[in-house]
C-alpha positions in Angstrom: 2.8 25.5 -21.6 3.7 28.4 -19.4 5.0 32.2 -21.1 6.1 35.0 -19.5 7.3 38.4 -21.2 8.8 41.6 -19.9 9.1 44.6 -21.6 10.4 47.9 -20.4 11.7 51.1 -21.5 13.5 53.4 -18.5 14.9 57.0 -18.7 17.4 58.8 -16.4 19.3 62.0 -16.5 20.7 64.8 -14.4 22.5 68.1 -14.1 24.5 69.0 -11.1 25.2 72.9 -12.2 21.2 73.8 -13.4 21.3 76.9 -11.5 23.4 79.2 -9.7 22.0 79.6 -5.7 23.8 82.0 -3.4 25.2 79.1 -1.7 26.0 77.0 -4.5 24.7 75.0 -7.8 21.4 73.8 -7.5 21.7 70.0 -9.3 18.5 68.3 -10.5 17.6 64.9 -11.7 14.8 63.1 -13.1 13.6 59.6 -15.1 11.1 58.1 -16.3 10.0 54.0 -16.7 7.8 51.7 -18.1 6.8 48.2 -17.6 5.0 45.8 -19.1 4.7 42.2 -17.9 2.6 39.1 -19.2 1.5 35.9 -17.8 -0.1 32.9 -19.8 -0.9 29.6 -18.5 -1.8 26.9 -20.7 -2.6 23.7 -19.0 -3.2 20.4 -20.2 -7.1 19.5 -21.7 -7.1 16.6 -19.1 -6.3 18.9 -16.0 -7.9 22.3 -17.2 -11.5 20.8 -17.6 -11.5 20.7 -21.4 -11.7 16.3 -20.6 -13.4 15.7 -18.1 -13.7 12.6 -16.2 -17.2 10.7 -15.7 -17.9 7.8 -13.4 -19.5 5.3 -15.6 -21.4 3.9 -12.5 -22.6 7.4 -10.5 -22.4 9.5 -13.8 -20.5 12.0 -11.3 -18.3 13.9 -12.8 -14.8 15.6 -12.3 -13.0 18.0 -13.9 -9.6 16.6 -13.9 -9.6 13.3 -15.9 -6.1 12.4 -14.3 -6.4 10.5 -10.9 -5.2 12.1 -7.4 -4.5 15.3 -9.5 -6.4 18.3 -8.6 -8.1 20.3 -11.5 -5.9 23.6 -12.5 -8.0 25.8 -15.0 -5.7 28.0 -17.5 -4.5 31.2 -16.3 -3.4 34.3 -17.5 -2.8 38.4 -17.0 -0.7 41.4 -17.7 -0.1 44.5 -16.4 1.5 47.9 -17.7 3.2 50.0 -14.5 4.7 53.4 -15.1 6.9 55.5 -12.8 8.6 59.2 -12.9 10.2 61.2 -10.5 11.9 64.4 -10.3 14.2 65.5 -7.5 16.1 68.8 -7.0 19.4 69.2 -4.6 19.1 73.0 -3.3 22.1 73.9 -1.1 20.5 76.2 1.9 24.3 76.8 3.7 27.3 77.7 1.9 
């Protein structure tokens, strides 16, 4: 069983006339964002050592109990990434 979830909130705005410059409006803009992402991996008891497999002769033992499959434990994460930026357009020439 595999799950992934994305969650994000994002904010933009701007104003091209925030303040009169001698050589014309100064315009700014600016946003914000959030992120959130998640990552689960379940995998099956016989492949994610839960079952293992024991040689009944050697009493060796592997953790995958499925033959010519290689062991894949379960897996998981998440992370949180934020972002914000602010810009200003200043005319210098009129």
């Amino acid at each position: 069983d595999t799950r992934t979830t994305l969650s994000m909130l994002d904010f933009k705005a701007s104003k091209s006339d925030l303040a009169r410059w001698s050589s014309g409006d100064v315009g700014v803009a600016f946003g914000a964002e959030v992120r959130r992402e998640t990552q689960k991996d379940d995998r099956d008891p016989n492949v994610d050592g839960t079952i293992q497999f024991v040689d009944s002769v050697t009493g060796v033992a592997n953790v995958s109990n499925v033959a010519a499959v290689s062991p894949n434990p379960d897996s998981g994460g998440s992370r949180t990434v934020s972002a914000a930026y602010v810009e200003f357009a200043v005319p210098l020439f009129g």
